[in-house]
C-alpha positions in Angstrom: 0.0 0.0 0.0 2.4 2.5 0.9 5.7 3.9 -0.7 8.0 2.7 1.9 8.6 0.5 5.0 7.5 2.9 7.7 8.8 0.2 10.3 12.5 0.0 9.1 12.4 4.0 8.5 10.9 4.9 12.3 13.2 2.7 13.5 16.0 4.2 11.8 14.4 7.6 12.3 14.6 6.9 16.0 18.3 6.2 15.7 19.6 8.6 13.9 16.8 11.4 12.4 19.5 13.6 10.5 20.3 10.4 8.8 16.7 9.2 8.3 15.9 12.8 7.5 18.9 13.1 4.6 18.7 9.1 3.5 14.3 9.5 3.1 14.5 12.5 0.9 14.1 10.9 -2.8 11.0 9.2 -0.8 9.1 12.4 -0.5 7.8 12.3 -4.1 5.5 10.0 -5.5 5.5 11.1 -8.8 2.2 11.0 -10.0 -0.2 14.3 -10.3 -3.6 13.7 -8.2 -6.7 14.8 -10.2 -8.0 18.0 -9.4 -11.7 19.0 -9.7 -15.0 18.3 -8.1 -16.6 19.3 -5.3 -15.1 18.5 -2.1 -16.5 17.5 1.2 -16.7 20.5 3.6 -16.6 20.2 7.4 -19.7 20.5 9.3 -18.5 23.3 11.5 -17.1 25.2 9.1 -20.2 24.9 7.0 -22.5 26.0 10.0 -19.7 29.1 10.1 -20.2 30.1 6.9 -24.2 30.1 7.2 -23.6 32.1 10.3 -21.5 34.6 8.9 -24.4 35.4 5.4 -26.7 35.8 8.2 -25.5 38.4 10.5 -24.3 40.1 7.1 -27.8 39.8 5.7 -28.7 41.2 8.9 -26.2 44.2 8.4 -23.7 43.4 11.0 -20.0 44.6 10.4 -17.5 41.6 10.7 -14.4 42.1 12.7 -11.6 39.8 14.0 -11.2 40.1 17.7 -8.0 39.9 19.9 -6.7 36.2 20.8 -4.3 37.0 23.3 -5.6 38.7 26.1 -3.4 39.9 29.6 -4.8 38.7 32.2 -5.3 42.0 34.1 -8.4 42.4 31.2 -10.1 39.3 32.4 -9.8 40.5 35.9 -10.9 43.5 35.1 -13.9 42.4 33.2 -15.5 40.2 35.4 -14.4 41.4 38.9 -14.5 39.4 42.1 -14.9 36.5 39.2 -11.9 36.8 37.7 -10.0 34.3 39.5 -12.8 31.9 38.7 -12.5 32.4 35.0 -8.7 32.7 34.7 -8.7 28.7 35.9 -10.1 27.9 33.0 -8.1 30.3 31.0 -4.3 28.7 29.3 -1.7 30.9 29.9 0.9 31.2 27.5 4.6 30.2 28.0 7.7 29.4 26.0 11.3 28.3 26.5 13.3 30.7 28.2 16.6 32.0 26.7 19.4 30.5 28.7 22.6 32.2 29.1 24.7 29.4 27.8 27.7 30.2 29.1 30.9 28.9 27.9 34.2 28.4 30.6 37.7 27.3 30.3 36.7 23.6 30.0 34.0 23.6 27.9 36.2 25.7 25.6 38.9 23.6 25.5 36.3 20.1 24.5 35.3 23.0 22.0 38.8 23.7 20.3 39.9 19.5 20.5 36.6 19.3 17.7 37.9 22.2 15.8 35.1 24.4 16.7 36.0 27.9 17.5 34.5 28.9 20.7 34.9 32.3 21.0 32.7 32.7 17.9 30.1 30.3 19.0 30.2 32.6 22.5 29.1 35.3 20.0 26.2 33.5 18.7 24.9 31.8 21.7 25.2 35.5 23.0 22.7 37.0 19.9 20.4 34.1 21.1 20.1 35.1 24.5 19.4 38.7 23.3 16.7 37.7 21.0 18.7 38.8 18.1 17.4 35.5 16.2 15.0 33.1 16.8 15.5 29.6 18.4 14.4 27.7 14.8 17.8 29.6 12.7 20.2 28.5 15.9 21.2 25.3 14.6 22.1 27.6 11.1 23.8 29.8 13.3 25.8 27.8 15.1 26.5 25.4 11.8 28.0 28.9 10.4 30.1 29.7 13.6 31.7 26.1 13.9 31.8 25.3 9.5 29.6 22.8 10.4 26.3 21.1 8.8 23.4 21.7 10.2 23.3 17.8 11.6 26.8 18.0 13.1 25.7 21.5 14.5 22.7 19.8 16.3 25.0 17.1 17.8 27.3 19.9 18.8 24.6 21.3 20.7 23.4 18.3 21.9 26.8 16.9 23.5 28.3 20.7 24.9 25.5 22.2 25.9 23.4 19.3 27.2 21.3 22.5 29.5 19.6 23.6 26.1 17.9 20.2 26.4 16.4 20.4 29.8 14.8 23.8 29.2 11.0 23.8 30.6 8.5 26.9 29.6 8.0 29.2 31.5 4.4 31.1 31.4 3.7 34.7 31.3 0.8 36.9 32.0 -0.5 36.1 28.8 -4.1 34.2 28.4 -5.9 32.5 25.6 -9.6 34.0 24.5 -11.9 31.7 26.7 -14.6 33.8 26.3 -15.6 36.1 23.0 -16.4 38.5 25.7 -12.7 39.1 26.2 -12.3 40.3 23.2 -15.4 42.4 22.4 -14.1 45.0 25.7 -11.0 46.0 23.9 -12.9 46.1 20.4 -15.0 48.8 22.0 -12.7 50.7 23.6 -11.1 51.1 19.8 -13.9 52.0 18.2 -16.3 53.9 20.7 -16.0 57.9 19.9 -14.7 57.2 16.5 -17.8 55.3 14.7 -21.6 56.6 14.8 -23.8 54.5 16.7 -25.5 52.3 17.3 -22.4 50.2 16.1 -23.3 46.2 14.8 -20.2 43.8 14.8 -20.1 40.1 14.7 -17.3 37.4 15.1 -17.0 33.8 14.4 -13.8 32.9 15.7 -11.8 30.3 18.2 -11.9 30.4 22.2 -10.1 28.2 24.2 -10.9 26.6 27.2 -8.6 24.9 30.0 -11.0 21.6 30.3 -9.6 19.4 32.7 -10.1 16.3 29.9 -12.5 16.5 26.3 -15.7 14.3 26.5 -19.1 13.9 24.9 -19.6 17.8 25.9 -16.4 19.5 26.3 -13.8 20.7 24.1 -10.4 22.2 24.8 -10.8 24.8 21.7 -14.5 25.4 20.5 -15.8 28.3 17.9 -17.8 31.1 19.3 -20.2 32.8 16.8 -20.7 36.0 18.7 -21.8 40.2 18.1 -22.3 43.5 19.8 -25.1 46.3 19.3 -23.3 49.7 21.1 -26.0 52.6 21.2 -29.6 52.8 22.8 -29.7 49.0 22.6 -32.2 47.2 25.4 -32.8 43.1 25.8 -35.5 43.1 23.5 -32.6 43.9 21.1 -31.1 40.3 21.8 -34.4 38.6 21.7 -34.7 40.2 18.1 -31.1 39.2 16.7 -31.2 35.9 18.2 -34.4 34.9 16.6 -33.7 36.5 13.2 -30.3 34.3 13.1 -31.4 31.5 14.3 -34.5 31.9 12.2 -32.1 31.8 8.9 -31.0 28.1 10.6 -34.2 26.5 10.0 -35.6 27.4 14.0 -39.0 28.8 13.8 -40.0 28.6 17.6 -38.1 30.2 20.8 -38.3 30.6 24.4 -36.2 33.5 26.6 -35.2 32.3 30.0 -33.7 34.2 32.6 -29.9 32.7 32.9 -29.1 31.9 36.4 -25.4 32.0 36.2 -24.9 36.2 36.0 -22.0 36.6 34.8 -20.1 39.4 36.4 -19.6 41.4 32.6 -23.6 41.6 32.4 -26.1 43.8 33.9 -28.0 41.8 37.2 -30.7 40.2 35.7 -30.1 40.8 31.9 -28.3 37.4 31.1 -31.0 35.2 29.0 -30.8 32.2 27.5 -32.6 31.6 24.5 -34.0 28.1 23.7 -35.2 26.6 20.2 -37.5 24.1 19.4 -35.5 20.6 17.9 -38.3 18.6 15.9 -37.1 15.2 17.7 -35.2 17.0 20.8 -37.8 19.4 21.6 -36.6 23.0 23.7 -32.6 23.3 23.4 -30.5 26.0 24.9 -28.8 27.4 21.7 -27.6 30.7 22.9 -26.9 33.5 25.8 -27.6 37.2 25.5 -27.3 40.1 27.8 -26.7 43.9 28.3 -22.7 44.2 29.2 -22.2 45.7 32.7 -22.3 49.7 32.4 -19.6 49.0 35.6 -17.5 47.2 33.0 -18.2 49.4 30.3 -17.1 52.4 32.4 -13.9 51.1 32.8 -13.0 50.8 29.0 -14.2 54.7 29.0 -17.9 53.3 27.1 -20.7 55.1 28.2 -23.6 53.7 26.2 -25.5 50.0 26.7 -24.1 47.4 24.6 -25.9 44.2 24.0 -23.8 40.9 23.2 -25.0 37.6 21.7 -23.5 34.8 21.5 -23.5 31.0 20.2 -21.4 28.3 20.2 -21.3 26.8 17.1 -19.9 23.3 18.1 -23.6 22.8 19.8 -25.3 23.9 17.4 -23.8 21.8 14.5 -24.6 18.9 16.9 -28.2 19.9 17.0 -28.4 20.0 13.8 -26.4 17.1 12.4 -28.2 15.0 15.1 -24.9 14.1 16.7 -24.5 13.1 20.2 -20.5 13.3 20.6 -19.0 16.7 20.1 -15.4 14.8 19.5 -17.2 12.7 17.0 -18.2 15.7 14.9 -15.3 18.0 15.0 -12.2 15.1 14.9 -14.1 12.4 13.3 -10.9 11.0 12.0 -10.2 10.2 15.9 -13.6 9.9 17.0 -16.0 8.4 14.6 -16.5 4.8 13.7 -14.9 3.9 10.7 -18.0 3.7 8.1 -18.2 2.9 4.5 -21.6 2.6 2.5 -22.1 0.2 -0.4 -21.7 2.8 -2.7 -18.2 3.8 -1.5 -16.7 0.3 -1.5 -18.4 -0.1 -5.0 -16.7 2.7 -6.1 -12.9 1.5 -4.9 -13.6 -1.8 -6.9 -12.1 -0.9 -10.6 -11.4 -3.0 -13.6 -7.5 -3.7 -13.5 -7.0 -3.4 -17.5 -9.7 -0.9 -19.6 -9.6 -0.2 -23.3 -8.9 3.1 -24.0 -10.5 3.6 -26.9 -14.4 4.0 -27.3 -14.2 0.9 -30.1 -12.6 -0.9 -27.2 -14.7 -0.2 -24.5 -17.3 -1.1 -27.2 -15.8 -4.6 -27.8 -15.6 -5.2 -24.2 -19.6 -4.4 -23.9 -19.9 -7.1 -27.2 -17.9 -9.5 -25.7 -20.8 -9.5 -22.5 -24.0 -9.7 -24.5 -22.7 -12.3 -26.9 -22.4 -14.5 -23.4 -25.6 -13.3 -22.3 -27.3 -14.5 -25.9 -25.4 -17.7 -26.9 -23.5 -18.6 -23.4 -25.6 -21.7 -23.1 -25.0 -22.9 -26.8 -23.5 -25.8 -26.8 -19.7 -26.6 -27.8 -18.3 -27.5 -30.3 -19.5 -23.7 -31.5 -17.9 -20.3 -32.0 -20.2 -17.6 -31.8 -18.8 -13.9 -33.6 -18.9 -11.1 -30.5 -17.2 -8.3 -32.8 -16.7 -7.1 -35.7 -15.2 -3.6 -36.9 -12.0 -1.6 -36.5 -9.3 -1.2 -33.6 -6.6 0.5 -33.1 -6.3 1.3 -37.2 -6.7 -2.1 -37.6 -10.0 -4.9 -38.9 -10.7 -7.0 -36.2 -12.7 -9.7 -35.6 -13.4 -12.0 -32.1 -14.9 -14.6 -31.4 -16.4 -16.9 -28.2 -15.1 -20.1 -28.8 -15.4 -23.8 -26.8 -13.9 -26.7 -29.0 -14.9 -29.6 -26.0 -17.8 -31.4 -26.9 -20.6 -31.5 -24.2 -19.7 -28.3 -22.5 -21.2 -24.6 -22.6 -20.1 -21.6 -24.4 -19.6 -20.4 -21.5 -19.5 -21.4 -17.7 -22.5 -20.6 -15.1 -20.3 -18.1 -13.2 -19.9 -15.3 -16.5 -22.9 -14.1 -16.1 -22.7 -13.2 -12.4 -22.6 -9.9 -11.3 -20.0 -8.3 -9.0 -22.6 -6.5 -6.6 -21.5 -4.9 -2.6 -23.5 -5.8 -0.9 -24.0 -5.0 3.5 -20.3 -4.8 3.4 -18.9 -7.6 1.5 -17.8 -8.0 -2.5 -19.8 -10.7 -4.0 -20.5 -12.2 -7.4 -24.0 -12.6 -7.3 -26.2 -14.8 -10.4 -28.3 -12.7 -12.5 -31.6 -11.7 -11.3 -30.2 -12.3 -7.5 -28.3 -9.5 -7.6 -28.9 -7.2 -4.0 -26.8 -4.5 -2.8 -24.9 -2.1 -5.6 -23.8 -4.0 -8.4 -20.7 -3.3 -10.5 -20.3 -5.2 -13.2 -20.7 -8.8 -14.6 -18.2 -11.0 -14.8 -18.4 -11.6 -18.8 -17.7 -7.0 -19.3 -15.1 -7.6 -17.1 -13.0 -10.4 -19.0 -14.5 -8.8 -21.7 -12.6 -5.2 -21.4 -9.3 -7.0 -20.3 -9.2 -9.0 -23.4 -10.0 -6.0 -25.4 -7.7 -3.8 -23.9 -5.2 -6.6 -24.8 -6.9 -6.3 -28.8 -6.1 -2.6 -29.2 -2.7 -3.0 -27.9 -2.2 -6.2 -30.2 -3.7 -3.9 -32.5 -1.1 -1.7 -32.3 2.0 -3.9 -31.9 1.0 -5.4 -35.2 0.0 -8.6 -34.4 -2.5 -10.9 -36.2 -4.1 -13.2 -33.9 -4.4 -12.9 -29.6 -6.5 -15.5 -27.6 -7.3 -15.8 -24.1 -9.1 -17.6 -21.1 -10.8 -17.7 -18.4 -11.0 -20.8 -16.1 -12.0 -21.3 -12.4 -12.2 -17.9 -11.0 -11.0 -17.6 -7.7 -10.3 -13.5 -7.0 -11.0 -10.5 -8.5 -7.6 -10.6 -10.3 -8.9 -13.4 -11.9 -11.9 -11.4 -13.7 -9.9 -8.4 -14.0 -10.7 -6.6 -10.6 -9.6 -4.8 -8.1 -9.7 -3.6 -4.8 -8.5 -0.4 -3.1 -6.8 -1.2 -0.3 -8.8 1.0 1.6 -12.0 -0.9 1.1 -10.0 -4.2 1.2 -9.4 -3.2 4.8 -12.3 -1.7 6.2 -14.0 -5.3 5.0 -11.4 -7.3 7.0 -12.1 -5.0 10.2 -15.8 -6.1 9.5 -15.2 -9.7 8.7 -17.0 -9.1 5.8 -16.2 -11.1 2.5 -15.1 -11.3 -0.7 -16.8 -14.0 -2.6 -16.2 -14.0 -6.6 -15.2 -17.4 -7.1 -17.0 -19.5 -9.9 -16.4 -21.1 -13.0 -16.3 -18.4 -15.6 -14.8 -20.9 -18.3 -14.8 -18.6 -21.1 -12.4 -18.4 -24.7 -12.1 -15.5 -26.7 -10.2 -15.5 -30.0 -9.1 -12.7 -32.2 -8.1 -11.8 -36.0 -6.7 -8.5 -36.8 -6.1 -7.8 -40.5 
């Protein structure tokens, strides 16, 4: 299946990388050019984003991208005596500190006995400390310093300056947007004085919360489609924007319920939630409104109400996709069980040889209804399949059986290759279930006439071919992605083509 042995590479990889890394290089290109075109398969969040975004623009909301990193003095300042609260569930951010790698009389010395001169690579570990490069070009750096490569500049590293390895992060004041909100208070202190009001803004963008562990329910990152009205805004405001964009989601029915958590950045008593009506999970909580705290507002130098909506957009693509396992629908790759329809195993099971030329597809198509008409004559007979030109040339082919007492053809050419609950099998006319893909006489059929039109063009006279007990796919000129060859092991699902196809076709070319 694949390009390479991953085992023998890893395990080399895990030896020696700059090696691996140098030694794997010519593997990187496969060679072949994938085909472009079609429509491709969008992600259900992402699609839900997109519908959010046309409707608060239909509804004449401004979009704007909101601050990710937020100091934590903000959050503390925006919710208050809650702040501690909320910054437990906010990440701080941290990186490697720059060490001051310093380099004595000893180390030196090791330094100068493998030709590396130290006093220049006292400059650059100097710049690095300063912050006069980043930590990805030090390797180049020092590589320069010593006339090294870049590998031998990494083991360099790695055996003098053994420290650089032990470095731990070290985290600053520094959060990660856990809440739009965050956000949405320095947006307003930008713009508040310099736009007319009342001012409409939306965002659909990432927040990220410190979840102790991702279940059913929680995620570590999530998307929060969120917006602002600043002027002479009031709750009825929310109720308004929340229906009208929920509305443009297919929700006809709400409820407004008073929201018993308060956050500390609303007004007592303003936070709602709204609830929609689900035709199988009746009233869901789909969103949270509320009038921003003129308290908080005050200390961003805003003295008009502002009202702030927001959605989670995770939920609500559960909701609607019917999905009961947030993890299933945003990582499906890790999540969801592995599922492939009929349809998409049909479509991984190919013919291994194909005519390329419409005569020859046509021959291969003769070849199957002259079985179909005269498979049951009885031999000796030859029975003409096709006449008329390929690849330049006259040709002429025949069904032939020369044994006396048998059939044209055996019982099993007829069958049709069919997926069916899972498995591949060759099922006998007029039993076919599932989605079929092709009988077993087209199939022989379009490998011997792929083998005509390149006869055909080698200038050959006569070709002839058979087809005895079939016992794979190979054997009728199939085959299986890998892919769907897998997924029906995991299943222990089968593939069952075997039969007698028994079937001689001859060829004249003139």
């Amino acid at each position: 299946m694949g390009l390479w042995d991953s085992r023998k590479l890893a395990e080399l990889a895990r030896e020696d990388f700059e090696r691996a890394w140098r030694e794997s290089a010519e593997l990187a290109q496969g060679g072949s050019l994938p085909e472009l075109g079609g429509r491709g398969r969008a992600h259900p969040v992402f699609e839900l984003i997109q519908k959010l975004r046309e409707a608060y623009l239909e509804l004449g909301f401004e979009e704007v991208v909101n601050p990710i990193f937020i100091e934590e003095k903000e959050v503390r300042r925006q919710f208050g005596t809650e702040g501690m609260a909320v910054l437990d569930r906010c990440f701080y951010l941290g990186g490697l500190p720059r060490p001051n790698v310093g380099i004595d009389a000893e180390r030196a010395e090791k330094l100068r006995s493998s030709g590396v001169d130290a006093e220049k690579l006292r400059r650059v570990l100097h710049e690095y400390k300063k912050g006069r490069f980043t930590g990805d070009e030090l390797a180049h750096r020092v590589a320069e310093a010593a006339s090294l490569s870049t590998g031998e500049a990494l083991r360099l590293l790695r055996e003098h300056f053994p420290e650089l390895e032990r470095l731990a992060p070290e985290a600053g004041s520094l959060t990660l947007r856990s809440h739009m909100t965050s956000g949405w208070f320095l947006t307003l202190q930008a713009l508040y004085g310099k736009r007319r009001l009342p001012l409409k803004l939306f965002s659909v963008d990432r927040c990220f919360r410190r979840e102790q562990r991702e279940d059913a329910t929680h995620l570590r990152s999530y998307h929060s489609a969120s917006c602002v009205v600043m002027g002479e805004v009031s709750l009825e405001t929310g109720r308004e924007v929340a229906s009208a964009v929920l509305e443009r989601l297919g929700f006809r029915e709400f409820r407004f319920l008073p929201d018993e958590k308060q956050s500390k950045y609303y007004a007592p008593s303003t936070q709602t939630e709204v609830y929609a009506k689900h035709p199988e999970r009746g009233w869901v909580e789909v969103a949270t409104f509320g009038m921003y705290s003129p308290a908080v507002l005050s200390l961003y130098g805003i003295e008009v109400p502002v009202m702030n909506l927001g959605m989670g957009v995770e939920r609500l693509a559960m909701l609607l996709a019917g999905v009961r396992d947030v993890r299933e629908l945003v990582y499906p790759q890790f999540y969801a069980e592995w599922r492939l329809s009929d349809a998409e195993i049909a479509e991984m099971l190919t013919l291994v040889e194909v005519p390329e030329s419409p005569e020859g597809r046509e021959l291969g198509r003769a070849i199957a209804r002259a079985v179909e008409e005269h498979g049951n004559a009885k031999a000796p007979c030859r029975v003409l399949a096709y006449e008329g030109r390929i690849g330049g040339r006259h040709a002429r082919v025949w069904l032939v059986e020369e044994e006396a007492g048998k059939r044209l053809a055996g019982p099993a050419a007829l069958n049709v290759v069919a997926v069916h609950e899972g498995s591949v099998i060759a099922f006998p006319p007029g039993e076919v279930r599932g989605v079929p893909r092709v009988s077993c006489a087209e199939a022989v059929g379009m490998r011997f006439a792929a083998r005509v039109e390149r006869a055909a063009l080698a200038g050959e006279s006569h070709l002839r071919d058979r087809v005895g007990m079939a016992k794979s796919l190979g054997d009728i000129n199939l085959e299986l992605d890998p892919v769907a060859r897998n997924y029906i092991t995991s299943r222990e699902k089968k593939i069952k083509v075997g039969g007698p196809v028994f079937l001689s076709m001859v060829a004249e070319l003139v």
